[in-house]
Structures are given as C-alpha cells and as structure tokens.
C-alpha positions in Angstrom: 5.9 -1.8 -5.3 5.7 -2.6 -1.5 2.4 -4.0 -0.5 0.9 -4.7 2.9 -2.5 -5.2 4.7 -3.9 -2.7 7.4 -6.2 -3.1 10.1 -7.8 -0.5 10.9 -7.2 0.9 13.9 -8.7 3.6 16.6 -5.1 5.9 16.2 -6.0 5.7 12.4 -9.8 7.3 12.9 -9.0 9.4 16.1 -5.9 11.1 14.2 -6.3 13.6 11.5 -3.2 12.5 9.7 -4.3 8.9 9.4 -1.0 6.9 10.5 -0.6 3.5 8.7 2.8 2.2 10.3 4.7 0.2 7.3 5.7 -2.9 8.6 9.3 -3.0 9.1 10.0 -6.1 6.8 9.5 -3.4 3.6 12.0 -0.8 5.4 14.5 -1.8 3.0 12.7 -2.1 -0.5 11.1 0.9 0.1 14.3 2.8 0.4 15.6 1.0 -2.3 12.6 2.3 -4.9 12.6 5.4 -3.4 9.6 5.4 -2.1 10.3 7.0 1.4 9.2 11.2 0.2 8.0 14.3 1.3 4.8 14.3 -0.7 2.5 11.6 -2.1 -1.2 11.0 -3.3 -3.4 8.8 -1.5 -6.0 7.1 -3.5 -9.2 5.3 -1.7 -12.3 4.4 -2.2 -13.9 6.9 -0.8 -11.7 9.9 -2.1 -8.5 10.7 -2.7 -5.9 13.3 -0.3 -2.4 14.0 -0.4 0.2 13.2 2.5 3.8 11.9 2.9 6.3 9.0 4.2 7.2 10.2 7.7 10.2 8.5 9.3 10.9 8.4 12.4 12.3 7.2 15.8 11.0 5.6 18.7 12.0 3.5 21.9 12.1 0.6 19.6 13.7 1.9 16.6 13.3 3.7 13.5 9.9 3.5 11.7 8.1 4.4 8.8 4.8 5.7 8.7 2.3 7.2 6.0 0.8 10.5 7.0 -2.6 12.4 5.4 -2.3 15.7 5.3 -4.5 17.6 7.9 -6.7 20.2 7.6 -8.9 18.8 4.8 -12.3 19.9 4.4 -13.7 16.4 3.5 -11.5 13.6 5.1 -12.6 10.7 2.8 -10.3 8.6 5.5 -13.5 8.9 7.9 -15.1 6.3 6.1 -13.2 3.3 7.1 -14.5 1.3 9.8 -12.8 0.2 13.3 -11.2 -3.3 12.3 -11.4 -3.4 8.7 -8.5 -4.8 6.9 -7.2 -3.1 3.8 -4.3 -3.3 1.5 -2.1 -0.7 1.1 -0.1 -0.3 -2.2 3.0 2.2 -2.4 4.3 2.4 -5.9 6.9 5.0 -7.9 5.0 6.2 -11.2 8.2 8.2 -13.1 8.8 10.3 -10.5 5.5 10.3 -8.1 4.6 8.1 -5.3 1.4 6.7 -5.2 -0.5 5.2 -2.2 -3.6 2.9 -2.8 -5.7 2.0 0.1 -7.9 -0.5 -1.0 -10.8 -2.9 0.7 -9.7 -6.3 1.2 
C-alpha cells in the first residue's frame, strides 16, 4: 500500500482528469507492488470514478501521477474544496488497483 496526503489544489478542480502528483519518495514501492496501471477505481466520499497511473516526463524528471477519467456525467471530484488536505491510498486487491481519497 503506498499512502500520501493531498492538498488540494486549483490544477486538481480546474482539470477534468483530477491530477494528484504521487510524491516521488513512493516511485519505487509503487513499481514494486505493481501499482503503476492503465486502469484503476477511485473511491471518495463523494462518489466513486475510474482513471489510471499516468507516468510521465518532465524538465525535472520522470513522475507519476493519478488521472480521473474525463467525460463523466457527475464528477464527484467537484466536491473537494481549494486547500483541503486528503489522504490518498493506492492498494493491489488480487489483481485490481484501488485508489481511496479520503478527508483528513
């Protein structure tokens, strides 16, 4: 299980995918549990989507990222507020991926 909190931030409401950047100090245990996928379900309290582990590169290096899908017709993420801390929980169920986002 890899385990972080999340401010929440204005790229997080103004984007449709919801972007939470993992921190890079869980790069290598989430590789290791296999946790980095194509497809995963997002559980929060205000509803639950599907989305994925994006990885990717930037001028400072490689990163991690999880991604909503877009194009719901209810985007339960639109409930969090500017600034609100949460905790995220990844975790590998047999062989499915779950994300939490939970209030802290």
């Amino acid at each position: 299980m890899v385990k972080f909190p999340f401010r929440i931030g204005k790229a997080f409401l103004d984007y449709r995918w919801h972007p939470i950047t993992i921190p890079k100090a869980h790069y290598k245990r989430l590789e290791q549990e296999g946790l980095a996928v194509d497809s995963v379900s997002i559980d929060s309290p205000f509803g639950a989507t599907h989305g994925k582990i994006y990885y990717g590169r930037a001028g400072y290096g490689p990163f991690y990222q999880i991604q909503m899908h877009r194009g719901n017709t209810h985007d339960p993420m639109t409930e969090f507020k500017l600034g609100q801390i949460i905790a995220v929980e990844l975790e590998k169920v047999e062989k499915l991926v779950s994300v939490a986002l939970r209030i802290a």
